[in-house]
C-alpha positions as a printed NumPy array, in Angstrom:
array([[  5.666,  20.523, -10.631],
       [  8.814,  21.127,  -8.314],
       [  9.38 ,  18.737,  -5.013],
       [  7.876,  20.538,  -1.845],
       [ 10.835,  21.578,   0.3  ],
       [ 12.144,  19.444,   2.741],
       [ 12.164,  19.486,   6.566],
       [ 14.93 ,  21.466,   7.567],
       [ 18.17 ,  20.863,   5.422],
       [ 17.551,  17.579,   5.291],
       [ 15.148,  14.588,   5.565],
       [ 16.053,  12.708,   8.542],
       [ 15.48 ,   9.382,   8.523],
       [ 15.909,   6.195,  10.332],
       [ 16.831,   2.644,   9.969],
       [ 15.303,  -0.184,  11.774],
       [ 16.531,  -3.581,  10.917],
       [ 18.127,  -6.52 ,  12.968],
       [ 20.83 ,  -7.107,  10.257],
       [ 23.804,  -5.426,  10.444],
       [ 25.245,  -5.248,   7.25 ],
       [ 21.774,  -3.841,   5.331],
       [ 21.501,  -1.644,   8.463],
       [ 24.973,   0.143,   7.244],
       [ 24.372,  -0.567,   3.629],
       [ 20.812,   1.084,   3.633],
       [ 22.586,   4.099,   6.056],
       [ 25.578,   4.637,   3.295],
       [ 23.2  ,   4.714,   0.964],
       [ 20.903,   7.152,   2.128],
       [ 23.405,   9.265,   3.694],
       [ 24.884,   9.478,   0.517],
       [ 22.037,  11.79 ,  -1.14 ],
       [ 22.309,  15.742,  -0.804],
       [ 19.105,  15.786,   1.257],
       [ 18.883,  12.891,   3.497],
       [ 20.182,  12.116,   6.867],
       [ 20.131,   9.167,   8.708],
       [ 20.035,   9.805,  12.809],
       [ 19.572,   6.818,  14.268],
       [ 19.843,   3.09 ,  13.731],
       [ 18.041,   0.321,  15.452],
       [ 18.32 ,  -3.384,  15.84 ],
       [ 14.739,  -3.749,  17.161],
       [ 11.627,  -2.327,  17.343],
       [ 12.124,  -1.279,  21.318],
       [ 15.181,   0.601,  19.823],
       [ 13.269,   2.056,  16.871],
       [ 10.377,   3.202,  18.943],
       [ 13.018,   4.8  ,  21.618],
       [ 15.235,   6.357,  18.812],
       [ 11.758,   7.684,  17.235],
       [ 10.52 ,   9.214,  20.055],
       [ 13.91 ,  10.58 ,  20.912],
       [ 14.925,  12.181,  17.508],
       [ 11.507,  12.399,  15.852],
       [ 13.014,  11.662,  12.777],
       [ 10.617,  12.451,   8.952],
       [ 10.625,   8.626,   7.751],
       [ 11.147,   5.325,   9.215],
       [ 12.108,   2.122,   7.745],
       [ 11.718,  -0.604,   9.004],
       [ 11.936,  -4.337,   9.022],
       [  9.114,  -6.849,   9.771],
       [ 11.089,  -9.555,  11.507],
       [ 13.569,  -8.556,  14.181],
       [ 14.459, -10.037,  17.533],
       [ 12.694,  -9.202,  20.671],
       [  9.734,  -6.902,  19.637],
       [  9.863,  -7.256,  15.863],
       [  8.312,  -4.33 ,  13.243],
       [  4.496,  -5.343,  13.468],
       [  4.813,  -4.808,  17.147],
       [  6.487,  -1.714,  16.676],
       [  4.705,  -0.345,  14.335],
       [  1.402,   1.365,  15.965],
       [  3.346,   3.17 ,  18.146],
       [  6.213,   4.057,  15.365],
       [  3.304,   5.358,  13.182],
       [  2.027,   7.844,  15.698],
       [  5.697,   9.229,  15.451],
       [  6.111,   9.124,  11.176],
       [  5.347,   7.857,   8.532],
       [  6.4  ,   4.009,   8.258],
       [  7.782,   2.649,   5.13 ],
       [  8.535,  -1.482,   5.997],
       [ 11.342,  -1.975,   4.499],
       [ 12.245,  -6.256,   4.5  ],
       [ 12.28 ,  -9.31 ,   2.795],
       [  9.097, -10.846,   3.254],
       [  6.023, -10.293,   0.952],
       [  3.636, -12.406,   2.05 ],
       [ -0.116, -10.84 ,   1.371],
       [ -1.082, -11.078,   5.17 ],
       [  1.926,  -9.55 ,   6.426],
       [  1.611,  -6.775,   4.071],
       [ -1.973,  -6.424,   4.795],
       [ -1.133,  -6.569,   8.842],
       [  1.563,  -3.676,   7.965],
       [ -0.839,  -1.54 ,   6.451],
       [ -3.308,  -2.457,   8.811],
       [ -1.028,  -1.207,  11.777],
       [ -0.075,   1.94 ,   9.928],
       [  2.753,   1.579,   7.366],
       [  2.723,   4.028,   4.438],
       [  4.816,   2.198,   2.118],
       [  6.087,  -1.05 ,   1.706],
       [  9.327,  -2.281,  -0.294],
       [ 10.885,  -5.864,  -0.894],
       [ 14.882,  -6.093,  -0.817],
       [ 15.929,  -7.006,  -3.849],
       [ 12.981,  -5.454,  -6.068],
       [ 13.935,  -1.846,  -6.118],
       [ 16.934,   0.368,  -7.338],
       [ 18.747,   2.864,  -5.15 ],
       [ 17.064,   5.323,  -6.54 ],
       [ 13.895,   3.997,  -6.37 ],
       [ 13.979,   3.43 ,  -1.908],
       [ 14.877,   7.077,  -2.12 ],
       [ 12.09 ,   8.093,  -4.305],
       [ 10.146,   6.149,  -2.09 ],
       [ 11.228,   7.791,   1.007],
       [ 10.36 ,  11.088,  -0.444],
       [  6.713,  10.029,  -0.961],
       [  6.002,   8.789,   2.518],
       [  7.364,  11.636,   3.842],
       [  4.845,  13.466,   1.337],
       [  1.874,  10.811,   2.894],
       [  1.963,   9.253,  -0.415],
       [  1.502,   5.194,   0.065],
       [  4.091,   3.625,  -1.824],
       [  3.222,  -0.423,  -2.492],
       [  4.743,  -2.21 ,  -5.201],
       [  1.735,  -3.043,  -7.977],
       [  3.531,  -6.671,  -8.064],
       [  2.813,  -7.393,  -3.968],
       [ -1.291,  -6.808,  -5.341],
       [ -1.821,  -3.644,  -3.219],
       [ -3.201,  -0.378,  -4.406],
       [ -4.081,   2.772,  -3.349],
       [ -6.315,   5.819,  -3.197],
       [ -4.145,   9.142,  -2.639],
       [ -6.206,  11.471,  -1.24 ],
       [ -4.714,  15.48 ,   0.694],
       [ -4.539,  15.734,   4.301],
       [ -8.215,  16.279,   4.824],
       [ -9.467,  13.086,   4.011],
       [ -8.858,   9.833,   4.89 ],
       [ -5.908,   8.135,   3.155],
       [ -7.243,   4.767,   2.514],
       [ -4.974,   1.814,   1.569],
       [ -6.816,  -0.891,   0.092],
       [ -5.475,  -4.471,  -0.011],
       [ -6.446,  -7.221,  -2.795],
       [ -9.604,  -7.065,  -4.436],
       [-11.828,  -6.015,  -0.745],
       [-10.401,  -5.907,   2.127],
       [ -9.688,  -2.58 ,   3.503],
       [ -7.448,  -0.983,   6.026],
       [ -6.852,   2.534,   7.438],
       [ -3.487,   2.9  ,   8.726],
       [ -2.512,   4.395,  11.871],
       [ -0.906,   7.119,  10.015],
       [ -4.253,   7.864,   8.526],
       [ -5.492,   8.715,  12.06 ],
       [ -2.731,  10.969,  12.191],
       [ -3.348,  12.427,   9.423],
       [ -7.125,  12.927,   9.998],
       [ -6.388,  15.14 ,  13.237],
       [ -5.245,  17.644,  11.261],
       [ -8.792,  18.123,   8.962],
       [-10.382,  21.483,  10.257],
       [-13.685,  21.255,  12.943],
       [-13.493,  17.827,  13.377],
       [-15.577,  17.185,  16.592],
       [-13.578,  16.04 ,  19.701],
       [-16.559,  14.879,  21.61 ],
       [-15.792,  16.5  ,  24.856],
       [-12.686,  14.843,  25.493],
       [-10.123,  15.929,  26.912],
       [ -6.95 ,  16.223,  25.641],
       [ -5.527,  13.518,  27.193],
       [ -9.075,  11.602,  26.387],
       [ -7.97 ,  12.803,  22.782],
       [ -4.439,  10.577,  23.111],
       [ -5.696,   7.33 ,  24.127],
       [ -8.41 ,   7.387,  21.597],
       [ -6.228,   8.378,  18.574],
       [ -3.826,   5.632,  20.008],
       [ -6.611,   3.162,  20.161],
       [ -7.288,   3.754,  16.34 ],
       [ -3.786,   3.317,  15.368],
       [ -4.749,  -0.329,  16.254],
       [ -2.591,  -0.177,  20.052],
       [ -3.758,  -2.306,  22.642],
       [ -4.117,  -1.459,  26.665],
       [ -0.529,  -2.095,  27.448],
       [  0.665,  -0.688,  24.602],
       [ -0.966,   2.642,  25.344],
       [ -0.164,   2.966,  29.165],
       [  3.601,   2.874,  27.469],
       [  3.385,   5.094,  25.241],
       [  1.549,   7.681,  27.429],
       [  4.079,   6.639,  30.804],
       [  0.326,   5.485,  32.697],
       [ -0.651,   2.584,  34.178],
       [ -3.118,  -0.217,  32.131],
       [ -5.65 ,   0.656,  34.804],
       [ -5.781,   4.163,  33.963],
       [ -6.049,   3.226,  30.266],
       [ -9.231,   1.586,  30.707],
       [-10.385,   4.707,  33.222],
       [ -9.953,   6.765,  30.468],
       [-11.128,   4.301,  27.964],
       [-14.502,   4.099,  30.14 ],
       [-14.741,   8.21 ,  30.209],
       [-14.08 ,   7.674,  26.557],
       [-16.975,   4.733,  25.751],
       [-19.144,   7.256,  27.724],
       [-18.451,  10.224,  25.582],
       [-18.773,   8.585,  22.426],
       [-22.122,   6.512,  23.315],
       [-20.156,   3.655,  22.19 ],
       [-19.562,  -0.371,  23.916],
       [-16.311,  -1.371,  22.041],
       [-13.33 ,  -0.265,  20.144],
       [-14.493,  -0.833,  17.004],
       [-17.845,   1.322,  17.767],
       [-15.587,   4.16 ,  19.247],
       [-13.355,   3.961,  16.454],
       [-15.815,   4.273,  13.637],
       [-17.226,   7.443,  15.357],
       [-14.003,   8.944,  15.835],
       [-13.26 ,   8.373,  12.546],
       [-16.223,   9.557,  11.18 ],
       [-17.373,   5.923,  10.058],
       [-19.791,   5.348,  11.741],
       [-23.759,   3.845,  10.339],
       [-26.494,   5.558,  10.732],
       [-27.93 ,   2.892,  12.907],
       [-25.497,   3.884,  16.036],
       [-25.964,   6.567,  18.46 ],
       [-23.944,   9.98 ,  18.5  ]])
C-alpha cells in the first residue's frame, strides 16, 4: 500500500535537544530527505513548546534531559501541539513509561537506530503510529483515529498518552457534557496529564481561573477528582460512578 501524502510539500519537523552538535547533526540529517523540513530548533523545552506553538510543526523530537524545563516537563503541553517522538539517550523503563505516560508517540535511543530508520520513524508518528523499540520492553496496540490508541508498558501497566486525548476528540458524537468550549480546553488539557499552572499557561489565564473552570467542570461531569473526570471524559469510566 502507497505512503499517505504528506502535509504540504513537506513534513515539518522539529528538533528539541540541549546538545548542539546532535541538534545540527539530527537537522542535516533530516533536512537532507526529499520530504522533510526542519523549522525550528530548540535547546529546551520552554523553546520547544514556544517554537511548537509558533510554527505548529507535524513531528517533534525531543530529548528527555535538557536544562531549565527538560522534555518530561515539556511534553504535555508539546503533545497537545504533535505528535512527540523522544528522541535521547536514556532508556530507563520509568522514564520511558513517564514519556508515554505524558504523551509521547514514539520513543528512540541514540545509537540504536539507522538514519533511515529515525526517518521511518518520523513518518509513523506523524501517521499516529507508536513507534517503541521491542528491545526497551514496550509494545503497542495500533488502533484508527476513532479509538483510543493505547500504549502499553511491560507486562501491565498501562498508559494513554496525551496524544491519545487528541486523538479521541476527533471520534464522531462523542458527548461534551455541556461544556463549553473553553470548559472543553482545560479538560482535554487536564487528560494530557497538565497540572493547574501548567494549564493557566497554556491557555494565557490565571491558576485561579483554572480551578473556576475546573469546579464548573467537576460539576458537569458529576465527578470529585481528576482521575474521576478523566475516566468519564475518556469514556473509562465503571459502572459504579455517576454520569
Amino acid at each position: 500500500m502507497p505512503d499517505q501524502a504528506l502535509p504540504g510539500p513537506n513534513l515539518r519537523v522539529l528538533v528539541a535537544d540541549d546538545n548542539p552538535v546532535v541538534r545540527a547533526g539530527l537537522a542535516a540529517l533530516l533536512d537532507g530527505h526529499p520530504e522533510l523540513e526542519v523549522v525550528a530548533q530548540a535547546a529546551d523545552g520552554e523553546a520547544a513548546i514556544a517554537a511548537a506553538t509558533r510554527l505548529r510543526p507535524d513531528v517533534v523530537l525531543l530529548d528527555v534531559r535538557m536544562p531549565g524545563t527538560d522534555g518530561l516537563t515539556a511534553l504535555p503541553a508539546l503533545s497537545l501541539l504533535a505528535p512527540v517522538m523522544m528522541l535521547t539517550y536514556s532508556r530507563e523503563p520509568e522514564v520511558v513509561a513517564e514519556a508515554l505516560r505524558r504523551g509521547a508517540v514514539g520513543y528512540l535511543v541514540h545509537g540504536e537506530f539507522t538514519a533511515a530508520e529515525l526517518i521511518s520513524a518520523v513518518r509513523e508518528v506523524w501517521h499516529a503510529k507508536a513507534t517503541v523499540p521491542d528491545s526497551l520492553g514496550v509494545s503497542y496496540e495500533p488502533n484508527d483515529f476513532a479509538s483510543h490508541l493505547q500504549l502499553v508498558v511491560g507486562q501491565s501497566s498501562k498508559a494513554r498518552s496525551g496524544f491519545a486525548a487528541r486523538l479521541h476528540r476527533r471520534v464522531p458524537n462523542r458527548l461534551n457534557f455541556g461544556l463549553s468550549s473553553r470548559e472543553v480546553e482545560v479538560m482535554d488539557l487536564i487528560a494530557s496529564g497538565m497540572s493547574n499552572r501548567q494549564i493557566a499557561a497554556a491557555c494565557f489565564i490565571s491558576e485561579k481561573t483554572v480551578k473556576n473552570h475546573i469546579n464548573r467542570i467537576f460539576a458537569k461531569l458529576h465527578s470529585s477528582s481528576r482521575s474521576e473526570a478523566i475516566a468519564h471524559w475518556l469514556g473509562t469510566a465503571r459502572e459504579g460512578w455517576s454520569r
